[in-house]
N, C-alpha and C positions, 0 to 999 in steps of 0.2 A: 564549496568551502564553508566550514562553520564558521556562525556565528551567533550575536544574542538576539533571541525570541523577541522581547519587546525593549525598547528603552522609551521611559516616560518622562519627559519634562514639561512642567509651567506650571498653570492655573486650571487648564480647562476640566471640565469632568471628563473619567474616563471610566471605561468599564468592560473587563476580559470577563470574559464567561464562559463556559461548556466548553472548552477545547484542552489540549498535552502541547505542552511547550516539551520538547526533547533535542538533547544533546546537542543544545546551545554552550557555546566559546566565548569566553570574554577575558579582559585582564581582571575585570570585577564585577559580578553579576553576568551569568550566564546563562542564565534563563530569564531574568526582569531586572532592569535596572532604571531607579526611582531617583527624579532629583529635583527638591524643590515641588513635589507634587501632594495638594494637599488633597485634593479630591478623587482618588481612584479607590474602584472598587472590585477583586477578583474575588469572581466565585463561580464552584466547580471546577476549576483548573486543574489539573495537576503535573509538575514541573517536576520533568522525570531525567537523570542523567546527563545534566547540565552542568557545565566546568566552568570554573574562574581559576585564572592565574595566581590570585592572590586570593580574597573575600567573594564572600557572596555567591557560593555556586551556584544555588537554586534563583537567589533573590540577594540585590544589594539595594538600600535605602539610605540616602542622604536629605536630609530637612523634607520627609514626607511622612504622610500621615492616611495610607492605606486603611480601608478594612477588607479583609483575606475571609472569607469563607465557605465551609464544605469544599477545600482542598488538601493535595499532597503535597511533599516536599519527599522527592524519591531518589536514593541512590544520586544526589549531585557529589560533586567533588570540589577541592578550593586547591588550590597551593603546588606553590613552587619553591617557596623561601625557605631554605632550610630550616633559618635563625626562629621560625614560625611569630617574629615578630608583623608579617601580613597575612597570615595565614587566619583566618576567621570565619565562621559561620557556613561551613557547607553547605545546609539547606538554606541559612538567610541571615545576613548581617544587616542589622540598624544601628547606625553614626548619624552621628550631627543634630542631634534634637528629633529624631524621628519618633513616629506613636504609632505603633501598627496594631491596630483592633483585631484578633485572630475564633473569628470561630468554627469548632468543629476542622482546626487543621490539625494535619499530621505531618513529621520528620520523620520520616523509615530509610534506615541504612545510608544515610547521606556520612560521608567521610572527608578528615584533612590531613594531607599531609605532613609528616618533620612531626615539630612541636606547636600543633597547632590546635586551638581553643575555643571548643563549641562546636559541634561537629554538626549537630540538628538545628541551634537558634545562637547566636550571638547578640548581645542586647549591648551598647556602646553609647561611649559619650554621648551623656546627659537623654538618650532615648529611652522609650517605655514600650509598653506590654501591657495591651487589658485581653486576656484568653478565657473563653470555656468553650472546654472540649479540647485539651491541644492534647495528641500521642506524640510522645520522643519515644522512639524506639529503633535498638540497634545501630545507633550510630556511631562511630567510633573518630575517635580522637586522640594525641597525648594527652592533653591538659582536660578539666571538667571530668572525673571520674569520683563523684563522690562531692561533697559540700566543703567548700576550704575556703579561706580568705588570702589573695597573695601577699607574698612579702611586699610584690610592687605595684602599686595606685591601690592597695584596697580591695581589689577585684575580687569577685567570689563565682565560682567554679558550681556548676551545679549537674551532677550526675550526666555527664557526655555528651548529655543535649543543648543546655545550659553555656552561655560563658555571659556574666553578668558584671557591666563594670561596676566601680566606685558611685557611677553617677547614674541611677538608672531608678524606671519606680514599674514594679512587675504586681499584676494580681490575676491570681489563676482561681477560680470557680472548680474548676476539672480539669484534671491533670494524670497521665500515667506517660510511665518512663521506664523503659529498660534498655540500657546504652555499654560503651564498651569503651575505657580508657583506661591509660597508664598509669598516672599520676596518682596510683592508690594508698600513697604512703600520706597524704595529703588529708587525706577525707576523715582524720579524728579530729580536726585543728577544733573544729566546733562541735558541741553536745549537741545542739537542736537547732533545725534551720530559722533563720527569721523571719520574722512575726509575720510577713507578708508573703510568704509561700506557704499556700492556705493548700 
């Protein structure tokens, strides 16, 4: 019977290295599921084909503060909610104050279903992003198809990899993205991204 690769909670250090989490099941996080953890560290991993119910197919984070690096995020999957109001982050959702330090990771072809937002990286309540070296590629999604601001919380959408809320602080060194969503009629709302998507 599937189920999730790892779940991480507390204080202690921790540290995955060298191995494929694959076609991990969860309601949220399906391949890693982080909570409360401030000290882990994955590298070389890569988390291939991993389902959530709702969020988090590759990876879901609640109040942690990972650093991920020389990893994948391959082909996961999220969702069941039509409404895609849980639908998030196929390769990786971060909620609740989380800080995931990313280098040299990659989202390829990780997908959500319905109307669901961020298909490669979902970045969430009041959590952040320090990356160099992140690829979004191929992933696909409804929503994040192009740079837009929502009508609802502010959120901003950022080419299909991307779902960036109102409360978030992102800074990319190195960045390439080629992704796949709907919501194209969205992506003039703004002339030029902000200042902090370098």
């Amino acid at each position: 019977e599937a189920s999730r690769g790892f779940t991480i909670a507390g204080t202690s250090n921790v540290l995955i290295s060298g191995l494929t989490i694959t076609r991990g099941l969860a309601s949220t996080g399906g391949g890693i599921m982080m909570e409360d953890a401030p000290s882990v560290v994955i590298d070389s991993v890569d988390v291939v084909s991993c389902k959530s119910q709702t969020m988090g197919g590759g990876m879901h984070l609640q109040t942690s503060q990972p650093i991920v690096r020389h990893s994948r995020f391959i082909s996961n999957s999220g969702g069941n909610d039509e409404t895609g109001n849980n639908v998030r982050g196929g390769g990786a959702y971060l909620q609740e104050e989380s800080h995931a330090t990313l280098l040299n990771v990659s989202f390829i072809g990780n997908s959500l279903v319905g109307s669901g937002k961020g298909a490669g990286l979902n970045v969430d309540e009041n959590s952040n992003v320090t990356a160099n070296g992140i690829v979004l590629a191929d992933n696909t999604a409804f929503f994040a198809a192009g740079l837009s601001p929502s009508f609802f919380g502010a959120a901003f959408f950022f080419a299909a990899g991307f779902f960036l809320s109102a409360f978030y602080d992102l800074h990319v060194n190195s960045y390439h993205h080629h992704n796949h969503g709907h919501a194209r009629a969205l992506r003039h709302h703004l002339t030029k991204p902000p200042a902090l998507l370098l």
